[in-house]
C-alpha positions as CSV (number, residue, x, y, z in Angstrom):
1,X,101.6,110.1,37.8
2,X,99.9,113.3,36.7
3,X,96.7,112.0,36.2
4,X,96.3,111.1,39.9
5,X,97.8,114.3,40.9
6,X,94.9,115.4,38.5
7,X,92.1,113.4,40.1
8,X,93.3,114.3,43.6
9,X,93.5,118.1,43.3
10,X,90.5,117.6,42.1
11,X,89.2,114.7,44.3
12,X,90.7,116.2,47.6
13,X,88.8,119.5,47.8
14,X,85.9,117.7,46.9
15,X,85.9,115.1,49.8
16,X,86.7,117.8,52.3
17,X,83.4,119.6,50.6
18,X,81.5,117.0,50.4
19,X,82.1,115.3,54.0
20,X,81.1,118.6,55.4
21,X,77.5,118.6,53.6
22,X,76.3,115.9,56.3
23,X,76.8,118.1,58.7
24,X,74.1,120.0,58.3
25,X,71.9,117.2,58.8
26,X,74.0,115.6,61.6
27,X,73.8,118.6,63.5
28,X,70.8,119.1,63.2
29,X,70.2,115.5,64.3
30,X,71.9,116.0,67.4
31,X,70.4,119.3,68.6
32,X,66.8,117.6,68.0
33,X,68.6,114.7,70.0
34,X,68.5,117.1,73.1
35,X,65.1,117.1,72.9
36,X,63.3,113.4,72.0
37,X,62.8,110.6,69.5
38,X,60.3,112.7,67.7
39,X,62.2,115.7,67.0
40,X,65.1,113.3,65.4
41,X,62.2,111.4,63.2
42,X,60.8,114.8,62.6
43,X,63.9,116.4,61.2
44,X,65.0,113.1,59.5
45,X,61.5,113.0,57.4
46,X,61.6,116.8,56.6
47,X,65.3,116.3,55.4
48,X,64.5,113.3,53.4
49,X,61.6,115.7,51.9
50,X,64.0,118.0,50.4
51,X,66.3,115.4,49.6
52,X,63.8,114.1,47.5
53,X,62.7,117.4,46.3
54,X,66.8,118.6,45.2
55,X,67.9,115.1,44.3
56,X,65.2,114.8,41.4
57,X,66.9,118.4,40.6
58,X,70.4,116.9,40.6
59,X,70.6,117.3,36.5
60,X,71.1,120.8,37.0
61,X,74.4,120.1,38.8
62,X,75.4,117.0,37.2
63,X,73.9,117.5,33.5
64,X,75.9,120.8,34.3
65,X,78.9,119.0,34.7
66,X,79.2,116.8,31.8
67,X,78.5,119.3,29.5
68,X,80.6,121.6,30.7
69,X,83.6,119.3,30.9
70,X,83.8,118.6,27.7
71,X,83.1,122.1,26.3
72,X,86.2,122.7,28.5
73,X,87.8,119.7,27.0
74,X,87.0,121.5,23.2
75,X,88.0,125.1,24.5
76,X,84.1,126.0,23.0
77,X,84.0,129.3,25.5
78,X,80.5,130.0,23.7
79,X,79.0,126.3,25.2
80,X,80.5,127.3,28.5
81,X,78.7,130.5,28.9
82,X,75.6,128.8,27.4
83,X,76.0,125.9,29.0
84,X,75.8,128.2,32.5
85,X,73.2,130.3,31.7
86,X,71.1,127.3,30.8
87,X,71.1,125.7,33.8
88,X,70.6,129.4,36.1
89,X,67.4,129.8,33.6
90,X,66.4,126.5,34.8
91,X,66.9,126.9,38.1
92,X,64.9,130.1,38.8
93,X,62.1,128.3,36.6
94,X,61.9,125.4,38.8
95,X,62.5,126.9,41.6
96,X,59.3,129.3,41.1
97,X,57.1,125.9,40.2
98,X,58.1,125.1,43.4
99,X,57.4,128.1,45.8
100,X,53.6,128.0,43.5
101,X,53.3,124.7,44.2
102,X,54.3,124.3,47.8
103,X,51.0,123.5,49.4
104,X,50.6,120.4,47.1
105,X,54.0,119.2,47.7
106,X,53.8,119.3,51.5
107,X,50.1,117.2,51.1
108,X,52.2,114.8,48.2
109,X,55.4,114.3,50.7
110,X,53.2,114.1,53.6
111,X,51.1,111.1,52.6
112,X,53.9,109.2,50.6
113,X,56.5,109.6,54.2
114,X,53.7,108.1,56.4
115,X,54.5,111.1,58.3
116,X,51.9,110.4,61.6
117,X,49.8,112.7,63.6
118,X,52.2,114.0,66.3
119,X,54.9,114.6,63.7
120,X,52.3,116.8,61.0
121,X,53.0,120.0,62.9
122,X,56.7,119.7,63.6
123,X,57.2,118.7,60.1
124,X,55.3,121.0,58.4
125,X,56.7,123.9,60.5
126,X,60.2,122.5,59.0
127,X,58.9,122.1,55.5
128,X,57.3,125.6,55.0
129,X,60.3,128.0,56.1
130,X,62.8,125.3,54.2
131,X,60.9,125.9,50.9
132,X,61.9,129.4,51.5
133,X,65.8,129.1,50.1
134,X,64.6,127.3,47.2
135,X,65.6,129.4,44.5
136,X,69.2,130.1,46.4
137,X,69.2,126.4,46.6
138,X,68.5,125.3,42.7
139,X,70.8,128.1,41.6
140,X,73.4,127.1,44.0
141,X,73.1,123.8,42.3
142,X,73.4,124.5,39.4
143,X,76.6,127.1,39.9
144,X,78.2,124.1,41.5
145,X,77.9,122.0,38.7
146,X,79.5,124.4,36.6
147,X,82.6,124.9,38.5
148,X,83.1,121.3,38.7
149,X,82.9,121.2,34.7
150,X,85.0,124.3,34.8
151,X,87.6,121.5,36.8
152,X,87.3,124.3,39.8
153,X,87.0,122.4,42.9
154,X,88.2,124.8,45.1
155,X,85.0,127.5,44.4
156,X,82.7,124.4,45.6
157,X,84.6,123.4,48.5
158,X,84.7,127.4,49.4
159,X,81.1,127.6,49.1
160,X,80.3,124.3,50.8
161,X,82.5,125.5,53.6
162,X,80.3,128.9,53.9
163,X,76.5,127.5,53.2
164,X,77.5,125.0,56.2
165,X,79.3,126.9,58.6
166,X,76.6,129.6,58.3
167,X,74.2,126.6,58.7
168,X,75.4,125.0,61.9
169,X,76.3,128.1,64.0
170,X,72.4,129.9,62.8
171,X,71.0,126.7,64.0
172,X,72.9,126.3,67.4
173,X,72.0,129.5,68.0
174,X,68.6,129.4,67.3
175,X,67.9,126.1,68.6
176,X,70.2,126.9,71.7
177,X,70.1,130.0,73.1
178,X,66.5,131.2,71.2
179,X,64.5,127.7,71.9
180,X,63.5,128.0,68.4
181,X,63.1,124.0,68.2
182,X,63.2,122.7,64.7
183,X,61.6,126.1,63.6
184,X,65.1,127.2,64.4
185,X,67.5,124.5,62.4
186,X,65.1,125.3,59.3
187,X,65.9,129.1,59.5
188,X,69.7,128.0,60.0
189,X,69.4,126.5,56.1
190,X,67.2,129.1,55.0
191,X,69.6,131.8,56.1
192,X,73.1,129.4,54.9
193,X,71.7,129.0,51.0
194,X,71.6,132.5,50.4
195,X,74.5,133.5,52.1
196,X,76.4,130.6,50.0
197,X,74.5,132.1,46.6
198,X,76.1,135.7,47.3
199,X,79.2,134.0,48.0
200,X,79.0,132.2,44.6
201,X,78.2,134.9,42.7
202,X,80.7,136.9,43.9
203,X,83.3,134.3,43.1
204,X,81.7,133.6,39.6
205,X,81.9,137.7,38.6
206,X,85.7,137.4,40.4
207,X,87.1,134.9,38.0
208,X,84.9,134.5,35.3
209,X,83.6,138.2,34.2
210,X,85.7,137.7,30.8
211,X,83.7,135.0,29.6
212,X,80.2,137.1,29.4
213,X,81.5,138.8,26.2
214,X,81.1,135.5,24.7
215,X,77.6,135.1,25.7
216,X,75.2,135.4,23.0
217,X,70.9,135.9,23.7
218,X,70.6,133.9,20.4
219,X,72.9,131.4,21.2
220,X,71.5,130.8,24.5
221,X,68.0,129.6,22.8
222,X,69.3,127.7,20.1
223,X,66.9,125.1,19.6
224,X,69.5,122.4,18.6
225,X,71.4,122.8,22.0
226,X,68.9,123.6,24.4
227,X,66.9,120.5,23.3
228,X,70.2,118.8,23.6
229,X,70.9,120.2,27.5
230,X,67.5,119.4,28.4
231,X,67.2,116.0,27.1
232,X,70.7,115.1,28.8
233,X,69.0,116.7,31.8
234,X,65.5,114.4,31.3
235,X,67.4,111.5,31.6
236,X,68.9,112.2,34.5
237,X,66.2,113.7,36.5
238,X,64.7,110.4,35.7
239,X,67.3,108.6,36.9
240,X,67.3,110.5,40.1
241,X,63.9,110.1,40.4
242,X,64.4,106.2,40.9
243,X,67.1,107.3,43.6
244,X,64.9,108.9,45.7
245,X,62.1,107.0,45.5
246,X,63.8,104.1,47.2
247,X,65.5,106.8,50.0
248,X,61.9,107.8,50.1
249,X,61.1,104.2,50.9
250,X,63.2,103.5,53.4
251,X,62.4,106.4,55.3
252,X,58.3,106.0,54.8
253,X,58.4,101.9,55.7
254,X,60.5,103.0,58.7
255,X,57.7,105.8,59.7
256,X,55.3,103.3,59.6
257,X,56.7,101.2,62.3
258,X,57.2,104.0,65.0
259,X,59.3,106.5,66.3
260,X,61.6,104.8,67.6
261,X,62.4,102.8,64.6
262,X,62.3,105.8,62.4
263,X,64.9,107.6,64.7
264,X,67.4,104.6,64.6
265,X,67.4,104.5,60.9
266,X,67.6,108.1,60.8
267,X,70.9,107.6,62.7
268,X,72.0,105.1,61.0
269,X,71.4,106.8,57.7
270,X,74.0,109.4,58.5
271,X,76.8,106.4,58.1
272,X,75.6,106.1,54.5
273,X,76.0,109.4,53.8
274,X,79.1,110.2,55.4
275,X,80.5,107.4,53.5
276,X,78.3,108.3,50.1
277,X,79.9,112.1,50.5
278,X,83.4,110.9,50.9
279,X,83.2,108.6,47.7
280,X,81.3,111.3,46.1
281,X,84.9,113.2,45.7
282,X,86.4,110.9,43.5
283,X,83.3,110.6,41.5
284,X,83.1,114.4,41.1
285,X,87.0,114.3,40.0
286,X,85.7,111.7,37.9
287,X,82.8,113.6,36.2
288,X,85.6,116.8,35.8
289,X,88.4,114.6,34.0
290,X,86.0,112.3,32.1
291,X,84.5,114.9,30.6
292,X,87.1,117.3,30.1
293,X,89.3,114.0,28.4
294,X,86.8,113.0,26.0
295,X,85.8,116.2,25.4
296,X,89.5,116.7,23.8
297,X,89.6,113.3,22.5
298,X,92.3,112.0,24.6
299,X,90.9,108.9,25.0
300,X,93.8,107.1,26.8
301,X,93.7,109.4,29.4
302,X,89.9,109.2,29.1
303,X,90.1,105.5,30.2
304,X,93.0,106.1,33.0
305,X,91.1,108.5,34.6
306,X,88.3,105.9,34.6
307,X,90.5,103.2,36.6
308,X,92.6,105.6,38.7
309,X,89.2,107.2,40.2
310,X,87.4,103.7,40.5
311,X,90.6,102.7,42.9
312,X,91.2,105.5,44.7
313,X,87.5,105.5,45.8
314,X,87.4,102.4,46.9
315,X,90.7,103.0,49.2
316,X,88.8,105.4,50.9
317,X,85.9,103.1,51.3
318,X,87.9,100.6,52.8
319,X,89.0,103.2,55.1
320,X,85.3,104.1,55.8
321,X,84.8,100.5,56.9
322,X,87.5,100.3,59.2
323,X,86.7,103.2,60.8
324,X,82.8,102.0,61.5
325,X,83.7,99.1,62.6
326,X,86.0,100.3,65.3
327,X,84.1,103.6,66.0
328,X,80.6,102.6,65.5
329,X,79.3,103.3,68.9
330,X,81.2,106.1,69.7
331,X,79.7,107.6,66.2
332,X,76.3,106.7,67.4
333,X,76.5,108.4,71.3
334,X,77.7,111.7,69.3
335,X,73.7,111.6,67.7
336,X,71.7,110.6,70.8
337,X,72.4,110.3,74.9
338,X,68.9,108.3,75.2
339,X,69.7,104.4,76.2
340,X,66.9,103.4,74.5
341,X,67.6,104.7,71.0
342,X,71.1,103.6,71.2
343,X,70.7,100.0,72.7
344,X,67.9,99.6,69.4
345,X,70.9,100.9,67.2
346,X,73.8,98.7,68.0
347,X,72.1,95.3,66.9
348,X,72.4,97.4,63.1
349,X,76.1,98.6,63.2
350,X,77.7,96.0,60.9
351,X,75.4,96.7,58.1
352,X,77.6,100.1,57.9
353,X,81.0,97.5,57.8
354,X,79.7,96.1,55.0
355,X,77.8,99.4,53.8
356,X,81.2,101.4,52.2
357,X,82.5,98.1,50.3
358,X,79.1,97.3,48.6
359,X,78.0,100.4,47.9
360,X,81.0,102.6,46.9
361,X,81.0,101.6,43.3
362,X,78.3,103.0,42.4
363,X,78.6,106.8,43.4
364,X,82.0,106.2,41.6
365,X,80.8,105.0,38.1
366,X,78.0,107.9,38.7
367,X,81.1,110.2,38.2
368,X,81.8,108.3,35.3
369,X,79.0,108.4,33.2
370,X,78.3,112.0,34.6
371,X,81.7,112.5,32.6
372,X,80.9,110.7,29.6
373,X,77.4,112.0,29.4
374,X,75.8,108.6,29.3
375,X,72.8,109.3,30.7
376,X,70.6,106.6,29.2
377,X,73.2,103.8,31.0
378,X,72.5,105.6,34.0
379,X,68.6,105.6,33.8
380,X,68.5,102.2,32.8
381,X,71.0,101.1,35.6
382,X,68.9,103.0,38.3
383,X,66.0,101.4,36.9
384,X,67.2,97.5,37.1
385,X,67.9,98.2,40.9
386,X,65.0,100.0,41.9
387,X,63.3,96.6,40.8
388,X,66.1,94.6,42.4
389,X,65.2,96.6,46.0
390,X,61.8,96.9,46.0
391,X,61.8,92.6,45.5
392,X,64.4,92.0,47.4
393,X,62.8,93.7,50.3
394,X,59.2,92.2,49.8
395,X,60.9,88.7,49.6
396,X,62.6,89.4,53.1
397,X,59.8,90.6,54.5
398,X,57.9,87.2,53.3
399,X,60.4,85.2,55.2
400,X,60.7,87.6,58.0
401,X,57.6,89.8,58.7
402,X,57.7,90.7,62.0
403,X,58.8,94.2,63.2
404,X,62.0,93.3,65.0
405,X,63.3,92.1,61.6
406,X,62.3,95.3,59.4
407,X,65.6,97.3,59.8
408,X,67.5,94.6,58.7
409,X,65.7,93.9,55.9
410,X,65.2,97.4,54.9
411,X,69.5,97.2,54.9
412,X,70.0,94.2,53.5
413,X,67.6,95.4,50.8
414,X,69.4,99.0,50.8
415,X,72.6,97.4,50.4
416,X,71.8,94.9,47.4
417,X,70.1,98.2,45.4
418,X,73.8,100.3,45.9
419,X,75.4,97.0,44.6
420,X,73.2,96.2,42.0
421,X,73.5,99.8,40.7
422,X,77.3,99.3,40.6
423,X,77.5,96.0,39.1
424,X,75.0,96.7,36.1
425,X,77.2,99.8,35.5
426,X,80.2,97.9,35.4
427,X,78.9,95.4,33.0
428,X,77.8,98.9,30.8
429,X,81.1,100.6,30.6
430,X,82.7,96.8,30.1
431,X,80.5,96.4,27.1
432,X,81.5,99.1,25.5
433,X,84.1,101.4,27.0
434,X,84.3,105.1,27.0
435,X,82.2,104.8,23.8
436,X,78.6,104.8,26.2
């Protein structure tokens, strides 16, 4: 009994967090809505840029995590100011790569996202003020992650709650009343990430000030532990990087076929990740008590912790089902007025039934191994399903090649990768327990 009233003060801020992150995007979605199919592929492929771009920089949050957790689990205050300062160092570092490197990365994303002629300008409009928040972004990241370790969900739900709020009512504005266009839901983001970093700061100094007389310049570049945080941190960037490329896959194959096309799986998309952001809670509860469990080497608890996560989350994916299969439509009219786009959508609507069941293990046993810092088992997982997609969806395609046919088989082939990941995790943490 106190273990789940563990995981759910934990998972239950989380959710709420997390389920408001889409937002951003939906909004966005739906004030480019009011103005055609073009502006929803545009902000959909400039989105799934920087999903790209922060996903392959997910370590810093969840390498953050792990490490933290079971520092926390020790009671070594030393690795948890370390640990911290690590991953801000990081941060800014990357973060300037990025700003020097931006040109290259707009050309890069640009030609991998089959991003077409009429879209260039939109997109590229999008992509240049976006890269702005970058370092507010990676450090904001990285902060997160170290809260969660700290088993503080309420700091990341607080600043989740801020970045987006300042996020959707900058965009309205400027898209609304300023006819900004998606120059306008850009600055919205640009102006929510550092708002949510001088939020996070402020909350960090608030309740943590105590623990700087701890930190230690020599400690902080100790060879042993750095190599340590940024090896953890390799494997995972790695294992992100498979991650994206097959979101970065789906989006470019879906480009390639059209606007119209692109904007239904755009839509569609945001089922997946209101459903991947619920989930996501219980995994992040996960990662916290995991971590925290083995890093005191209660490994009982360790293992409970493990199976009371694993069913909670898939309660709420079962909920997530019922709920798009009753309110699928309604769910799509919210993104788009225009009888064309929704008439191509609805043929596509019980891939999201089946969506939450066959795909919720996997974010879960992410929290898992997040937790247990078993970072090669999740690079090698990733890996097997990135194959798995990529032929899955070639061997559709063989059968089925013509273009009425592609969304389903970029779905189907969707789906089988989130299931894949899942299973070959399972059959990881079967083999050999909490000991991965």
């Amino acid at each position: 009994m106190k273990l789940r009233k563990e995981i759910l003060n934990l998972a239950i801020p989380n959710i709420i967090s997390n389920i408001s992150v889409p937002l951003i995007s939906s909004v966005d979605t739906i004030l480019m809505g009011e103005l055609s199919a073009l502006h929803i592929g545009a902000v959909g492929l400039g989105s799934m840029i920087f999903n790209f771009i922060y996903w392959n920089l997910g370590f810093l949050r969840m390498g953050t995590t792990g490490m933290t957790a079971q520092a926390y689990g020790k009671k070594d205050t030393e690795a948890l100011v370390h640990t911290l300062c690590r991953a801000l160092l990081v941060a800014l570092m990357m973060s300037g790569f990025m700003l020097l490197l931006q040109h290259n990365l707009a050309k890069l994303s640009f030609h991998l996202m089959n991003v077409s002629e009429a879209q260039n300008g939109l997109i590229a409009d999008y992509f240049y003020i976006r890269m702005l928040a970058a370092p507010a972004t990676l450090t904001l990241i990285a902060l997160m992650g170290w809260f969660f370790g700290m088993q503080n969900a309420l700091y990341p739900l607080v600043l989740t709650l801020v970045i987006n709020g300042t996020n959707i009512a900058c965009s309205y504005v400027l898209v609304v009343y300023y006819q900004w266009g998606i120059e306008g839901v850009a600055w919205g983001t640009v102006c929510a990430q550092y708002a949510g970093l001088i939020c996070g700061l402020c909350l960090l100094h608030f309740k943590y000030r105590k623990l700087w007389l701890h930190f230690s310049k020599k400690a902080l570049f100790k060879a042993k532990a750095f190599l340590s945080f940024l090896t953890i941190n390799r494997d995972i960037f790695l294992r992100t990087f498979c991650l994206t490329v097959a979101f970065a896959f789906f989006y470019s194959q879906s480009a390639a076929e059209g606007a119209l096309i692109l904007a239904v799986n755009t839509i569609l998309m945001h089922f997946l990740n209101w459903m991947s952001f619920g989930v996501d809670g219980f995994a992040y509860a996960a990662e916290s008590m995991v971590g925290k469990y083995k890093g005191a080497n209660h490994l009982k608890a360790c293992k409970q912790s493990v199976r009371i996560s694993m069913l909670m989350g898939m309660g709420l994916a079962l909920v997530y089902s019922v709920t798009y299969a009753i309110a699928g439509p309604s769910i799509v009219h919210i993104f788009t007025e225009d009888p064309l786009i929704f008439d191509s959508t609805m043929p596509y609507l019980w891939w999201m039934v089946l969506l939450p069941i066959a795909g919720s293990p996997c974010y879960i046993w992410d929290g898992v191994f997040v937790g247990l810092t078993a970072v090669k088992a999740m690079r090698n997982s990733m890996a097997i399903a990135l194959i798995i997609y990529l032929a899955c969806y070639y061997g559709l395609r063989l059968v089925w090649p013509q273009t009425q046919y592609l969304t389903d088989c970029l779905w189907a082939s969707l789906i089988c990768f989130l299931a894949a990941r899942g299973g070959i995790m399972s059959i990881y943490y079967q083999k050999k327990g909490i000991a991965l």
